[in-house]
C-alpha beads as a LAMMPS data file, in Angstrom:
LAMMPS data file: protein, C-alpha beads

120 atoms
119 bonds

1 atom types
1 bond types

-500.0 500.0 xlo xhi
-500.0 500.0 ylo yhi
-500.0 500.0 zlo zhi

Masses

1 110.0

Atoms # bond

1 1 1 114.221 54.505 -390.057
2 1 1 114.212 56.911 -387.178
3 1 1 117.365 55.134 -385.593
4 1 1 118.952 55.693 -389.077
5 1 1 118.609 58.816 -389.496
6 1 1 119.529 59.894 -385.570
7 1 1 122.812 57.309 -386.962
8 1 1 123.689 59.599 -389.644
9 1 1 122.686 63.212 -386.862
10 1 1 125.685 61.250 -384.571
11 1 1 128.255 60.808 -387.900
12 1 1 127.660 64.426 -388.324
13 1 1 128.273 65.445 -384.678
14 1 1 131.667 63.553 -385.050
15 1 1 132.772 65.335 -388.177
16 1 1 131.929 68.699 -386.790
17 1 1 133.174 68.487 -383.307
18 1 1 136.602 66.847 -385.261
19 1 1 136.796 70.092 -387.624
20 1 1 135.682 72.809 -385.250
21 1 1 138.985 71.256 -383.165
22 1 1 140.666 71.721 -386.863
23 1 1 139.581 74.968 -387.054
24 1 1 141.964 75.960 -384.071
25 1 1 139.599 78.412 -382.869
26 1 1 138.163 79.919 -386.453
27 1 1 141.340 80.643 -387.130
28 1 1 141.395 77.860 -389.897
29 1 1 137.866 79.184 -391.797
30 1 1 137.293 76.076 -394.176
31 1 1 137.587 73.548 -391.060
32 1 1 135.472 76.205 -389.059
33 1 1 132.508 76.593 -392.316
34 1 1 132.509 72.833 -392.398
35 1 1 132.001 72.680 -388.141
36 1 1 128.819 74.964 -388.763
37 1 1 127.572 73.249 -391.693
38 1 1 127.949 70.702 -390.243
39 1 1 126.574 71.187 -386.870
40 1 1 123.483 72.312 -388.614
41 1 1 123.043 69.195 -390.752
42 1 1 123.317 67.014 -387.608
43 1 1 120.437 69.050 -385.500
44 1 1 118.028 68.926 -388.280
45 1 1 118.946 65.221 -388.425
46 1 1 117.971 65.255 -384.770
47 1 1 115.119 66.766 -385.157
48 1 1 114.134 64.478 -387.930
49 1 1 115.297 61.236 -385.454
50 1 1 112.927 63.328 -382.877
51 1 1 110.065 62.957 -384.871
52 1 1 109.664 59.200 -383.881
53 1 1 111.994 58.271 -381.178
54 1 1 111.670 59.779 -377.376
55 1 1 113.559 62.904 -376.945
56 1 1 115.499 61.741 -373.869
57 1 1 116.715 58.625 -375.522
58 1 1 117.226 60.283 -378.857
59 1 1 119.296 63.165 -377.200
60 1 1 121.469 60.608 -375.075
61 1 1 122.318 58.620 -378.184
62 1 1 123.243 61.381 -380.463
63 1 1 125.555 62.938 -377.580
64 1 1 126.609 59.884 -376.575
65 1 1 127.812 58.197 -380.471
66 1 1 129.261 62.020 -381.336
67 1 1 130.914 62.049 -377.782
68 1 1 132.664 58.154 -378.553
69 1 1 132.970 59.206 -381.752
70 1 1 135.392 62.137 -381.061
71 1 1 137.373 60.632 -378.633
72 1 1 138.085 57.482 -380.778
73 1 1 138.979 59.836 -383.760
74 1 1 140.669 62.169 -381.128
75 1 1 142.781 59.306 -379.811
76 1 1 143.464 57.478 -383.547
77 1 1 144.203 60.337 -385.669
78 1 1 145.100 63.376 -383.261
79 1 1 147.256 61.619 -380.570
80 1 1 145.120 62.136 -377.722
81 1 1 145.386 60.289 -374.124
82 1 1 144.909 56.693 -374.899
83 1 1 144.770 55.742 -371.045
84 1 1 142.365 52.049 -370.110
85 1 1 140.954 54.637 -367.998
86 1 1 139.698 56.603 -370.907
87 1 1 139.048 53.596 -372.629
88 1 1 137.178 51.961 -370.302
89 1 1 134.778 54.913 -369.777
90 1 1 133.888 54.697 -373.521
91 1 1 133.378 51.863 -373.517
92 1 1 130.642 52.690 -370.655
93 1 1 129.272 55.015 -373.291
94 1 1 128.685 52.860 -375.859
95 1 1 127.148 50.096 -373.217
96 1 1 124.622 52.967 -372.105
97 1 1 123.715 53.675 -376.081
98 1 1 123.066 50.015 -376.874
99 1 1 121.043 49.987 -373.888
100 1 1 119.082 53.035 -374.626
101 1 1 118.562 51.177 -378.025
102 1 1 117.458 48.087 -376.621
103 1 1 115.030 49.465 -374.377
104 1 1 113.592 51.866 -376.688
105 1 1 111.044 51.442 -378.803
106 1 1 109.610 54.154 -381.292
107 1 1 106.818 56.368 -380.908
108 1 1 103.844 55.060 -382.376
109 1 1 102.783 58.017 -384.616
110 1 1 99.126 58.083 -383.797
111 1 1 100.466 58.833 -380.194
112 1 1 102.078 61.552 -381.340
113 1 1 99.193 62.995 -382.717
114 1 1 96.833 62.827 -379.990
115 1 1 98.941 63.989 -377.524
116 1 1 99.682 67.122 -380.448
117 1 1 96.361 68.238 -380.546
118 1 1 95.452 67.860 -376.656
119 1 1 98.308 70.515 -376.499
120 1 1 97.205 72.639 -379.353

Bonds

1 1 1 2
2 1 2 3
3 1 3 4
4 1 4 5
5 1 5 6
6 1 6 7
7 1 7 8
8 1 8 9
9 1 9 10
10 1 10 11
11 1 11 12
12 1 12 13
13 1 13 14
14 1 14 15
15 1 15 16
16 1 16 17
17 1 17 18
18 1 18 19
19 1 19 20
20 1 20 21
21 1 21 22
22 1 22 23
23 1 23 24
24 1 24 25
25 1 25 26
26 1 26 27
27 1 27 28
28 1 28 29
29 1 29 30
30 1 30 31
31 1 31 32
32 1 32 33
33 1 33 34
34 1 34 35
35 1 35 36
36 1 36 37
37 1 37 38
38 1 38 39
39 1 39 40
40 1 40 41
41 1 41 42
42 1 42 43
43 1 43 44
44 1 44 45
45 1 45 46
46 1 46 47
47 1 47 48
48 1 48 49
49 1 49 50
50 1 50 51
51 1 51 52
52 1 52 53
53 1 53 54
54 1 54 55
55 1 55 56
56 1 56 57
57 1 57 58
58 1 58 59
59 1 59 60
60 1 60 61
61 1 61 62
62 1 62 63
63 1 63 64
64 1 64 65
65 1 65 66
66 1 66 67
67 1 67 68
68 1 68 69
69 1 69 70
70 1 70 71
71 1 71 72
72 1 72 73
73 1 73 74
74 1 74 75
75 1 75 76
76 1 76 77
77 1 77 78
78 1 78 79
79 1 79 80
80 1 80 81
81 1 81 82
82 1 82 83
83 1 83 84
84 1 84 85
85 1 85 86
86 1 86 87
87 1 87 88
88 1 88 89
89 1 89 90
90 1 90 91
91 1 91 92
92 1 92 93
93 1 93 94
94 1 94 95
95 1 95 96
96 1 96 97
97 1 97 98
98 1 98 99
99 1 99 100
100 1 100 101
101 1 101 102
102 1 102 103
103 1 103 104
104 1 104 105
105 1 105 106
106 1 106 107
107 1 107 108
108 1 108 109
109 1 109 110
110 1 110 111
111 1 111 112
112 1 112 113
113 1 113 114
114 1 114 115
115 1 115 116
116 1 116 117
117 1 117 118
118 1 118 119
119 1 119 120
């Protein structure tokens, strides 16, 4: 479920990094509203993800799926540099996601716990 939810944090990273570039610098406020709201939506999603996946792992996927997503909605839909360069280094992005997937297990929550109230 975790991997779901840090899914759905990543979706939201796209949409808001795709309408704060909308927002041409605030200047457009309902693109600019919808980067914040949706910025916001996507770190609590995080946070949620957080809860029961590693923080390193769940940070690098979320930047990493928001960062691909951009740049393939970037180069579909706003015309940016399609270059195999650029291409190919996304394509290195997504290889080091599924990785981080594949090696990556969840927390086990009792874990969690213990190591919660040793710190508290």
């Amino acid at each position: 479920m975790a991997w779901l939810i840090l899914l759905l944090a990543a979706a939201c990273e796209v949409v808001w990094a795709i309408t704060l570039k909308k927002s041409d610098g605030f200047t457009h406020m309902g693109y600019g509203v919808t980067a914040v709201v949706f910025m916001i939506i996507s770190f609590v999603l995080l946070a949620v993800a957080m809860k029961s996946l590693p923080a390193g792992t769940a940070y690098a996927v979320w930047t990493g799926l928001g960062a691909l997503g951009a740049a393939l909605i970037g180069m579909m839909i706003l015309g940016e540099d399609r270059g195999l360069g650029r291409i190919i280094s996304l394509a290195l992005v997504l290889a080091g996601v599924v990785g981080l997937k594949y090696f990556s297990t969840e927390e086990p929550k009792a874990a969690t716990d213990a190591s919660a109230r040793e710190k508290g």
